[in-house]
Every structure is written in structure tokens, then in C-alpha cells.
N, C-alpha and C positions, 0 to 999 in steps of 0.2 A: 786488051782482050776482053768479048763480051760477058766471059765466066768471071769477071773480078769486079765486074759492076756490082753493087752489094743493093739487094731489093729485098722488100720485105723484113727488113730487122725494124724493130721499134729505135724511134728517135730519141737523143738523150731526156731523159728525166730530169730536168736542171730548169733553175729560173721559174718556180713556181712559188706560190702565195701559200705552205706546208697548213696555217692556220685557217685561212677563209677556207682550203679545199678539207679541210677535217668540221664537217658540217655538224657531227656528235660535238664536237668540244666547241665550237661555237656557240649552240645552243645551252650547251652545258656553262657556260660561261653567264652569258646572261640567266639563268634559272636559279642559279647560285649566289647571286647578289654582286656578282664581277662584272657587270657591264661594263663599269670604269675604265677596265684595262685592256678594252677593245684595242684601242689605238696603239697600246705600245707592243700587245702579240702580233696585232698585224706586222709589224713591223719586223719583229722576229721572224714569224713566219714566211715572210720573204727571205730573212737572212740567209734563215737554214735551208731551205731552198732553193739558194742560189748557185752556178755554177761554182763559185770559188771558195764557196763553204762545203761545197760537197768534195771538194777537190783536197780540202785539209783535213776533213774526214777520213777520205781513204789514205792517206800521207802520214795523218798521225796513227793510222792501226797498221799499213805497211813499215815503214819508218821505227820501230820499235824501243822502247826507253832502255839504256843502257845504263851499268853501273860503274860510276867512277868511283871506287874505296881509297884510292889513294893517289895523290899528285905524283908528278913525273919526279920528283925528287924522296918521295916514299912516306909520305903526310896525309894521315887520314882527313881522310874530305869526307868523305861518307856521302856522294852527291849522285843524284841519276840524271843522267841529260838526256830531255827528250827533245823530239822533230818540231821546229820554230812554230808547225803547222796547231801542233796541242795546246800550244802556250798561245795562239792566237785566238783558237778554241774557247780556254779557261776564259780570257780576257773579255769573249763575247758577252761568254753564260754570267761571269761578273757584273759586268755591266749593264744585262739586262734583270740582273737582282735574282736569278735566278739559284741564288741560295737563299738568302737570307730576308728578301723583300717581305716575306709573311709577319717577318719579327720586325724588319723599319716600319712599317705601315701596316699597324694589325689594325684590326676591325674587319665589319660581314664582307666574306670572299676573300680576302687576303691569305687564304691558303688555297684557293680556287686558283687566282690567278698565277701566285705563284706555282702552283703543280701544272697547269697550262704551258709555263718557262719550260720549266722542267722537264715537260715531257715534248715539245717542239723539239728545244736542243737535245735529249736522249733518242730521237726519233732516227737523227740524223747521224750522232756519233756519241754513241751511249761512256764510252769508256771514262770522259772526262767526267761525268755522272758523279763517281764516286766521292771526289771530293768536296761535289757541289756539296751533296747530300750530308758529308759528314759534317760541314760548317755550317750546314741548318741545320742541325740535330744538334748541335755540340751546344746551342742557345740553349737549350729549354735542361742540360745539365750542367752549365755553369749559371744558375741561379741559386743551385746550392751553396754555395759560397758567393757574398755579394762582392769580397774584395775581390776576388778570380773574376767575377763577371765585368767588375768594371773595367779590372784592366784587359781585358781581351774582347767584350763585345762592341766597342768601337771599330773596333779593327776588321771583326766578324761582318759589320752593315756596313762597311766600305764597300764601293761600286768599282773599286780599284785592283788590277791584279798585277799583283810584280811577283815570276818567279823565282826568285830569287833567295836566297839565305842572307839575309841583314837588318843587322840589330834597328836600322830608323824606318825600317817599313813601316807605315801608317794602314796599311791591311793585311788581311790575314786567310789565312784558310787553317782547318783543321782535320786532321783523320784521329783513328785511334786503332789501338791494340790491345785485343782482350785475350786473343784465343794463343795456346799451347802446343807443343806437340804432344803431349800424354792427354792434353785433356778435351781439345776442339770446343766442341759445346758445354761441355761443362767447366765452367770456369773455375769453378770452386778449385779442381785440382789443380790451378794454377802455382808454382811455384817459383816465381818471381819473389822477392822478397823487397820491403821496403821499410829501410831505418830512421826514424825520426834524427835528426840534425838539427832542424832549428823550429821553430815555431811553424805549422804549417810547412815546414820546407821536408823532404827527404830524399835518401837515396837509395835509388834504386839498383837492385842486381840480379839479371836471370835474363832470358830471351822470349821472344813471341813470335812463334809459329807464322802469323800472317800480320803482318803492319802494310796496307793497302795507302797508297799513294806518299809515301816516305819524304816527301820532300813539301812536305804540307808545314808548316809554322809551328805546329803542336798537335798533340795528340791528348785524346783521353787513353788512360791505360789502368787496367785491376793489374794491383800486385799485394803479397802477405801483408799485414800490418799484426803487430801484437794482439791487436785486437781483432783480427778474420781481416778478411778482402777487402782494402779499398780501393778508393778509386784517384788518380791523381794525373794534372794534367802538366805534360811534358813537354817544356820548349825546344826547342831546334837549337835559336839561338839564346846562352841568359844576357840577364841586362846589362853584364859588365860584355858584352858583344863579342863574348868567346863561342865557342860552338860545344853546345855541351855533348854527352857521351850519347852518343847513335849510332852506332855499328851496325851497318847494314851486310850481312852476311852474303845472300843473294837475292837474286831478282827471282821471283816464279814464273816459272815457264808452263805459261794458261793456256784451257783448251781455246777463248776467248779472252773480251776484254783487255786484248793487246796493246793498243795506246796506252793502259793505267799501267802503273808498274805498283804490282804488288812484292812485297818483301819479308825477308826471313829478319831477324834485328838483335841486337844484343846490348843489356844495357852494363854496363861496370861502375857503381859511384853515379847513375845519372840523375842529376836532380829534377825532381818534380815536386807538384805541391796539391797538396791533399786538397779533394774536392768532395764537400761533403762531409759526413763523421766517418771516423776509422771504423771497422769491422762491416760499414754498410755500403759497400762498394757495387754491390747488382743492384741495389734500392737507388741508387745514385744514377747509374748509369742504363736505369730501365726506359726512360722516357725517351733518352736518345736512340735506343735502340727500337724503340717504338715506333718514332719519328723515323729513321730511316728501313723499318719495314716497310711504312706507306711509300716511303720512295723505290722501294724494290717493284711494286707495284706499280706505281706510276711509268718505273722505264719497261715494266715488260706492257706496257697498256700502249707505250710508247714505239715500242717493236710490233709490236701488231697492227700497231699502226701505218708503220712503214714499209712491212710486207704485206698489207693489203693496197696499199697504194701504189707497191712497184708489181704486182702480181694485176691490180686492176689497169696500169700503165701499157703493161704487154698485151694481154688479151684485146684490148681494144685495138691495140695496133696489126698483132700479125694473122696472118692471116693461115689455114690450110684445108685442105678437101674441098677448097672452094667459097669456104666464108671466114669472115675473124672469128677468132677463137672467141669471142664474148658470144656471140651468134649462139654458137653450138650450146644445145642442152648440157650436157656433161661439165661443162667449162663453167657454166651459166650457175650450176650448182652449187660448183665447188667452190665460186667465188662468192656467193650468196652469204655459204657455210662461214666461208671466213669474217667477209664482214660483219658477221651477226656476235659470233667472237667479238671481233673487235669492238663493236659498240659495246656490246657487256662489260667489257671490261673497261673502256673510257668514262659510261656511264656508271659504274660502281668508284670508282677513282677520284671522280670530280664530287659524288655525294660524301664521302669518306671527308675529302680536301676541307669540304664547308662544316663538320662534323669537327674540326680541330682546329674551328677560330675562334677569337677570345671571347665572343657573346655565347659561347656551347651551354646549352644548359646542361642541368644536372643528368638530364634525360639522354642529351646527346653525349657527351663523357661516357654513359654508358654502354651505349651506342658504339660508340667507335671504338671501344673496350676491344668485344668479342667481333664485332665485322672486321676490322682491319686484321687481325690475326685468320678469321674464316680467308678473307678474301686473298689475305697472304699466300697463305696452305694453297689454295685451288687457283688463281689469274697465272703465278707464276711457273704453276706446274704445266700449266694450259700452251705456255708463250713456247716452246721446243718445240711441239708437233704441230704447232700453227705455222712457227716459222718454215718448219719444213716443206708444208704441203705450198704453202703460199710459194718458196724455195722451185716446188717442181713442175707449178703453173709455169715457169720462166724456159721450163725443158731445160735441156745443154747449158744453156745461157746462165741458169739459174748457181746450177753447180761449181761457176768459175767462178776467181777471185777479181774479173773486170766487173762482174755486178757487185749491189752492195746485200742482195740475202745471205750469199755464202757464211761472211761475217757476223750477218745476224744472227743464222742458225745456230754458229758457236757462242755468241753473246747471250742469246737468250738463258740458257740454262743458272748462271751466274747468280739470277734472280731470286732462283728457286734454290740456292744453295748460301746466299747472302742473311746473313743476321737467323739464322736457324732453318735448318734443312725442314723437310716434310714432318718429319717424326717430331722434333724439338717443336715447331710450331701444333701441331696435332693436339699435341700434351699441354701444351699454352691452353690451346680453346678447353681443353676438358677444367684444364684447371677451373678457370672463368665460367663455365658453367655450373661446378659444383662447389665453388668457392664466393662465386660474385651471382648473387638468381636477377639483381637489376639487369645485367647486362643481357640476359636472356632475357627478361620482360619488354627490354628496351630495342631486341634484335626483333622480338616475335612484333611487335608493337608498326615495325618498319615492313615488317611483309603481309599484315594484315591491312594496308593501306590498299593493298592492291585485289583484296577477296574482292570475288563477287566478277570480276570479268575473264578467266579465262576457268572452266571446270577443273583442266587440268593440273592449273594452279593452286586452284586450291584443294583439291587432293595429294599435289605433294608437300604442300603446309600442314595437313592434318597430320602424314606420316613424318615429319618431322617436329612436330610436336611429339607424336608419342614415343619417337625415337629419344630426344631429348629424356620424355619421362621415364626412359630404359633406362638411360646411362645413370639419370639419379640415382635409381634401385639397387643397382650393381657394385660390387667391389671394387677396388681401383685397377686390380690389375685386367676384371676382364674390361670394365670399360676401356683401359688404352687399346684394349685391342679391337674394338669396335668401333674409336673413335675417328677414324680416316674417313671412312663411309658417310658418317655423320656431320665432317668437315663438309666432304664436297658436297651432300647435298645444300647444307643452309648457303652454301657457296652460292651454289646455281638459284637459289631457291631467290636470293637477294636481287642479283643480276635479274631473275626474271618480275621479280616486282619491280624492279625502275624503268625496267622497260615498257611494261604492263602501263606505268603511271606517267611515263617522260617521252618516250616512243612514238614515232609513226603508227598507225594499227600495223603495220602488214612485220614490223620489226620485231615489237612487243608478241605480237600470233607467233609470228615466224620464229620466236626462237625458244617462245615454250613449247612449243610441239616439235621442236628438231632437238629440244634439250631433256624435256620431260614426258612428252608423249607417248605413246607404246608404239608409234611406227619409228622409234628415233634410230639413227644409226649410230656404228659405232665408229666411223671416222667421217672426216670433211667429206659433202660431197652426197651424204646418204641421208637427204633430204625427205620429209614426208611429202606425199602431193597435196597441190592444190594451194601451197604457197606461193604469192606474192611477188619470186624472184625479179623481176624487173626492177619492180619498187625497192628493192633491198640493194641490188646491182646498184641500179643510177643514184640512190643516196651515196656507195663508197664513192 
């Protein structure tokens, strides 16, 4: 019948090059001192791009991880089985170092190239994300203890992934477990307790609210010590190849991030070993959570990515009233809007990435202090309403679970709730500015590079400096409560100097006056005139 001939739907999205056609992170690659790793993201970016990587994407977030507590015979296993599709997943992102490659081969750009990995594979199936990111972050807090480091960061820069629970694994992954259910973000109230045993060994007793990828090799975890909150890292399997105490109570049933299986957990007698001195357990375990805020960042820079790419994918193709939907002014706009997003936040990401390799100077440590906390608070808040709009460029289409934005739209937020909500991170930046003034000399230092070419720019530099000299003046309490406003602007403020200084003109123009201008709108789409649009279009 001629009604079932199917015309006008866009063809599949599959079997493309994810990296050569992300023209921001290419150049952002080279600019960063990563040229080097041209050749092996190409290669990625075909991976993830390809039908049958996309195909295990949706597989492992349909397909969803289940919990085995105990064997057919009534033996706790404490194991979650997920779809062969995740575990081929993990195997890729391993292999392409996309945890840990920044710490095997550090020098300039090696956190460039690595955040590049990282954010190809998040692009395409974020879930698996979690654990990358917690086994790169887990490096930079087992240095605190150099016996802990040795014996676990050989394992960490393996290129190897076996999911598996067994004692002769020669690699590893890690998660960890901090938060409560009395206390979420504050850890302090944590009541876990942990009894010294033996030298550096103890054990632990009490539960944790969210232990995120349970079936990870080890965890960092705060629990009481005599001396206040430490911190101590918990094997799965000990070395006499018994399975120590993991009680995985349930699986959480997420608005997103479906493939990862987050969990409830309980420990009784579990042995761990102190990492770090006792009573200094946040001091210990600040850097890793540091480290994977910038990854929060990276995967929602990573989702904008991917809803600008499947939302630029349609428009081109379908067509109505007579022309494609890229044709039409409205259309034209709206996708403008988003990719100007998107660059900001790829291009804040990759400057950040080079900001936390081992040559950083004093200056940059500073630097990436208070930015990566600003840019926390504001990319990841950004990445829900982007994903939506980009979501209803697709019409109908977009809404169902045969495309891949539905799932992004519930992924995104994740981001913005991962290692400190809006408020927690808010009160981070205020700290850093009235506790650390380098990090502000060193932030104001990074958008003064860009005075002098756009007016607007530099009028909301001026008002953010004297906003800044507000909050110093102030008492603590009313500053937090001014200090959100103050986030997002140095937010945008940042985003619009890289762009101002790395950008095409029409990019850099185009998105201080759709961000800071007085004709700016308030969603996608509500563009000032006399922008560029084509030029901004044909770069996505």
C-alpha cells in the first residue's frame, strides 16, 4: 500500500566519524597542546559512531542492571548482572584509557586528550561514565598513602577490563561511597563507624545511601574514626580471595542513567584500610571529588553535544511547509541557540582539562580552583533545558524511546546533582573567594585576556568584579544568599572570554549578545538580530 511507503523521515544517524564532525573539540585538541592524540580519538570517534556501538548504547540503558543478593541455594553474592552490551561498553572506554590515560602519560594535554575520550564515549552512552570517572579520580587520592597507591594504581592504568569479582585480576576500576541517608551532602553526619584492627586495616559498620556502580573492585568510602571522618578504601575481593562484607541492599530506581546501577549497601565487619590520616577524611577525599566534578562537566558538555548533533541531523533532513526545517528562520535559530551552548561549554571543558596537567603552574592551580566549581554550578545546570529544546527540534520523534534524546533528557540532570547539587557547589565558590583571593585574581586574570573586543564584555566584567567586591563586604549569611547570581554570571562571563579569544567571530559575537546583551532572550531560539546564523549553523 502507497500510505506505508515511509518518506520524509530522516535516515539513521549511525556510522559517523562523532570526533572529526565535533569541530569545537578538534580544534580545541590542537590549542591545548593534544595534537598527539589526533589519531587515536579519530579512531574513537568512529567507534562511538558507529552502528553497533550505538546499538549497545541503547541495549545497555534498555536492558537494565539487576540485583543478584544471593545464589539459588541462599549465599550471599551481593552481585548485579548487567546486559553483555555495558560490559562491552566499559571494555571499549578502557581501552581507549579513557580513565586513567591522563595519570599513564601525564605531561601538556594529557588531561586534554583524556577529557576528549571521555567525553566521545559520554556522548554516546553516558551511563558507563561513572565508573570511568571514579577510577580517574581515585588516582590523585591514593597518593595519600604510597603503600595503597602501589598496590592498586597498577591495576587503575591497566587498559584491561574483566567484569568480573576475582582475587588475580590484574586491573581494576573503583567507585566510592560517601553519602548517608540522614546526611546527603553533609558528610560529616555520617554514621558509619570504623574500628581499628590492625595497623592501617579496619572495620567497618553502618550503610551508605548511594554506592554508585557496586560492582567496581573498590571503593573510597568516609566512615567515624576516633579521631573524626576518615577515609578508607574498600575491596570487593581481600587478598586471601574471599569476598568481603558488601551487602547490597537495592538497586535505585533513577530518573536516568539507567545502564549504571546505583545502590543502597551495608557494611557489617567490612574490612577497609585507611587512606590518608584518621580524623581527615574530606581533606583526603577533596581532590577526587574535584576531579570528578570536572567530569560532571565534561559528560553534560558531552550531551550537548549529542543533542546538538541529533537535532542538527533532523533539521537537515526533513522537510515541511515546503522547505527543510534548517531552511526556516525559526528552526534556523533555535539551532544556532543551541550550538552556541554547546560550544561554550566544550570550549570551557577543554580549557579547564589543560588547567589540571602536571606542568599547571601556581597560577593555573588557582585557576582551576574557583572555575571548575563556577563552571560546575552553571554547564550542568544548563545541560536539562538544552537537552529538552534540542529534544523538540525532533517533534514526535524526539519524545520516544526509538531516538536517543528521550534518554538524554533524563541523563542530563544527573550532572547537576552528582558530587554537590547547586546550593553545595554555590557555597564551594563563595568559600574560594573569601577564603582563597589567588583564585579570584587568577579567574579575573583569565577574562581579562579577552577586554577590549566585545563592549558588552566588558561591561559584564566590570559588574562582576564589583559584584565580587560585594560579597567580600558582606556577612556570611547574606552573601550565600546572593551568591547563585554571582556563580552564573562569572559562569557565562568565562564561556564568553574563550570564545571572544578561540572562536570564529561570528561564535564568540554571537553568543555575548545572545548571553549578555540587553536584546538577550530568555530561552533557546530568542536570538538578537543581525547574528551570523549560517556561520554558527554550518560549524554544528
Amino acid at each position: 500500500m502507497s500510505t506505508h511507503d515511509v518518506i520524509n523521515q530522516p535516515p539513521a544517524r549511525v556510522d559517523v566519524d562523532e570526533f572529526a564532525a565535533n569541530i569545537p573539540l578538534v580544534e580545541g585538541i590542537e590549542r591545548y597542546d593534544a595534537g598527539w592524540a589526533v589519531p587515536g580519538l579519530g579512531g574513537v570517534g568512529r567507534l562511538v559512531g558507529s552502528a553497533a556501538f550505538q546499538r549497545d548504547a541503547e541495549r545497555a540503558s534498555v536492558h537494565e542492571p539487576e540485583l543478584r543478593a544471593f545464589d539459588r541455594w541462599g549465599n550471599r553474592i551481593d552481585e548485579v548482572e548487567y546486559d553483555p552490551s555495558y560490559h562491552r561498553i566499559l571494555g571499549e572506554a578502557v581501552a581507549a584509557g579513557a580513565h586513567t590515560s591522563a595519570w599513564e602519560r601525564p605531561g601538556p594535554g594529557a588531561n586534554v586528550a583524556r577529557a576528549a575520550t571521555f567525553m566521545l564515549f559520554a556522548q554516546v552512552e553516558p551511563g558507563h561514565a561513572c565508573p570511568i570517572s571514579m577510577s580517574h579520580a581515585a588516582v590523585a587520592a591514593l597518593a595519600a598513602t604510597p603503600e595503597l597507591e602501589a598496590a592498586w594504581l597498577p591495576r587503575l592504568l591497566s587498559r584491561e577490563y574483566d567484569g568480573r569479582l576475582r582475587p588475580e585480576k590484574t586491573s581494576a576500576l573503583f567507585g566510592m561511597a560517601m553519602t548517608e541517608k540522614q546526611g546527603g551532602s553533609d558528610v560529616r553526619a555520617n554514621t558509619t563507624r570504623a574500628i581499628a584492627a590492625s595497623e592501617g586495616r579496619y572495620l567497618l559498620t553502618g550503610h551508605k545511601w548511594f554506592c554508585s556502580a557496586p560492582m567496581s573492585d573498590a571503593f573510597l568510602v568516609l566512615a567515624q574514626t576516633a579521631a573524626g571522618l576518615g577515609c578508607f578504601v574498600v575491596p570487593r575481593v581481600l587478598d586471601d580471595g574471599t569476598r568481603n562484607v558488601f551487602a547490597i541492599q537495592r538497586l535505585k530506581d533513577k530518573l536516568g542513567n539507567r545502564s549504571n546501577a546505583s545502590s543502597e549497601i551495608e557494611f557489617d565487619g567490612t574490612v577497609g584500610y585507611l587512606l590518608g590520616e584518621e580524623g581527615r577524611g574530606v581533606r583526603t577525599i577533596v581532590e577526587m571529588v574535584n576531579r570528578t566534578r570536572l567530569d560532571c562537566i565534561y559528560g553534560s558538555a558531552a550531551g550537548m553535544r549529542q543533542s546538538v548533533a541529533e537535532a542538527a541531523w533532523h533539521v537537515r533532513h526533513r522537510r515541511a511547509f515546503g522547505a527543510r526545517l534548517i531552511d526556516q528562520p525559526a528552526m534556523t535559530a533555535v539551532l544556532a541557540d543551541l550550538a552556541l551552548e554547546s560550544e561554550a561549554a566544550t570550549a570551557v571543558s577543554l580549557r579547564l582539562a589543560r588547567a589540571h596537567d602536571d606542568d599547571a603552574s601556581d597560577a593555573e592551580r588557582a585557576f582551576r580552583r574557583l572555575a571548575t566549581a563556577v563552571t560546575k554550578y552553571w554547564v550542568c545546570k544548563r545541560g536539562p533545558g538544552h537537552a529538552y529544546e534540542a529534544l523538540e527540534c525532533l517533534g514526535g520523534n524526539g519524545y520516544t524511546e526509538a531516538f536517543p534524546l528521550a534518554r538524554r533528557y533524563r541523563e542530563q540532570p544527573v550532572m547537576a546533582i552528582w558530587e554537590g547539587s547547586g546550593n553545595v557547589i554555590a557555597l564551594d565558590v563563595l568559600r574560594a573567594i573569601t577564603r582563597e583571593p589567588q583564585s579570584v585574581e587568577a579567574l579575573d586574570a583569565e577574562l581579562s585576556a579577552a577586554r577590549g573586543r566585545h563592549p558588552v564584555f566588558d561591561e559584564h566584567h566590570d559588574r562582576m568584579r564589583a559584584r565580587l567586591a560585594e560579597v567580600a563586604g558582606v556577612d556570611e549569611a547574606e552573601a550565600a544568599g546572593r551568591v547563585r547570581s554571582l556563580v552564573a554570571g562569572l559562569a557565562v562571563a568565562l564561556q564568553a572570554s574563550l570564545l571572544l579569544r578561540t572562536a570564529p567571530e561570528a561564535l564568540g559575537r554571537g553568543f555575548v549578545e545572545a548571553r549578555l546583551g540587553p536584546a538577550r532572550g530568555s530561552l533557546y531560539g530568542e536570538l538578537p538580530r543581525d547574528l551570523d546564523l549560517t556561520a554558527i549553523v554550518d560549524r554544528a
